[in-house]
N, C-alpha and C positions, 0 to 999 in steps of 0.2 A: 483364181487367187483373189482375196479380200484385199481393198485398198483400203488404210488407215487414212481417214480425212484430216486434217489438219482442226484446230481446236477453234481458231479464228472462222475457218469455211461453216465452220458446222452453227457456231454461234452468231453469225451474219445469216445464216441461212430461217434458223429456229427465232431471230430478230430476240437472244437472250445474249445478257453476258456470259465471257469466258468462264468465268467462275462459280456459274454454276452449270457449264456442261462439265466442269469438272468433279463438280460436285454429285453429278447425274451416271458420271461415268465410276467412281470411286463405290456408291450405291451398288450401280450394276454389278459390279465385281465381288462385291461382298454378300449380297445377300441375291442376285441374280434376275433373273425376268419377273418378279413378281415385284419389285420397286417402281418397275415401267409402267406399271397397270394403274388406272386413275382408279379414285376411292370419291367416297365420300367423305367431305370436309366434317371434320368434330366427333367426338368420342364416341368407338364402337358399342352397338350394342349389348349388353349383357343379360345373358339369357338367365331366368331365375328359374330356381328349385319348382319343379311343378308342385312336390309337395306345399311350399307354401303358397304359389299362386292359389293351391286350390282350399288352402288356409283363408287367405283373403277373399275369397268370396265367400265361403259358408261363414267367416264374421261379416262380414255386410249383406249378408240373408239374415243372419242373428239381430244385428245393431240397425240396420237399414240408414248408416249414417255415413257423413262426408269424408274424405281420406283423411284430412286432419285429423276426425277423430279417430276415426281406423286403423292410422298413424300411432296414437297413442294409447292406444289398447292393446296394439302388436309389441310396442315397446315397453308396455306393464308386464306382460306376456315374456318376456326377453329376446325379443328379435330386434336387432338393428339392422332395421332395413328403411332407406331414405324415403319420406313423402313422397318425391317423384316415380318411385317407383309403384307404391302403392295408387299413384293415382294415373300411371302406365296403364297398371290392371286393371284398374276399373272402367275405363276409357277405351279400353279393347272388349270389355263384356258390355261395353254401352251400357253405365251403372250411373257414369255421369258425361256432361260434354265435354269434349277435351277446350282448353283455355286457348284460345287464338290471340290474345294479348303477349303471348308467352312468348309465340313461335314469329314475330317479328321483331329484328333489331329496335334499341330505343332508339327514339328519335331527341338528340340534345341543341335546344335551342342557342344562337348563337348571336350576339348582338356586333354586326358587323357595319359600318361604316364608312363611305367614300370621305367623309371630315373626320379628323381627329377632332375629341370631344365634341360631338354633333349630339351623341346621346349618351348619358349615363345611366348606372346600374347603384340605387342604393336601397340601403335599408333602415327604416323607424325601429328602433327602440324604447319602448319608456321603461324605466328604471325602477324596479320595486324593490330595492333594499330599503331599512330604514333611514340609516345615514343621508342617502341621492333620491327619495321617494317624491317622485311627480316629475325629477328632470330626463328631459329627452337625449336618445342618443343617434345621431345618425352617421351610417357607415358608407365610405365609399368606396 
């Protein structure tokens, strides 16, 4: 006989709140054992038309150029299909290198301080209307 565990045992156990073993449990019931199965974080892949994959390479046989422009050729042509994808393909035929700046989080610089006003953040302006021309403006 299967024992129901209590909702507190189970969430003291998994060190999660209640609320999302209910959350966990609600899933299971609806849609069933494939909720439980880990994935990969961020938008599934979409597989494209082999016709036009094999579009986009015999135009950069033709063009021998960068996806941007490939990009805009395809779209003179009437395919709206995103840059990124076009430069998916080309990145899998090694046509170009794939961009490593891309596949890392930005990094946002943060001005943090153990003193209040210890350091500030401003910015120069000089003024090029005619009316204000030569005076300065600065922002804090």
């Amino acid at each position: 006989m299967k024992r129901n565990r209590p909702v507190k045992e189970i969430a003291l156990s998994q060190k999660i709140s209640r609320i999302n073993v209910w959350r966990i449990r609600k899933k299971y019931e609806e849609w069933g054992d494939s909720t439980l199965k880990d994935h990969k974080p961020g938008r599934l892949f979409q597989s494209l038309n082999p016709r036009f994959y094999d579009l986009v390479i015999k135009e950069w046989k033709r063009y021998r150029c960068g996806a941007r422009k490939l990009h805009a050729i395809l779209r003179k042509k009437g395919f709206s299909v995103s840059l990124r994808k076009i430069s998916q393909i080309m990145v899998k035929e090694g046509f170009q290198k794939p961009n490593l700046k891309r596949r890392k989080p930005r990094k946002y610089k943060r001005y943090e301080w153990p003193i209040p006003n210890y350091m500030w953040h401003t910015d120069w302006h000089v003024i090029k209307a005619e009316k204000l021309r030569g005076r300065t403006f600065l922002c804090l």
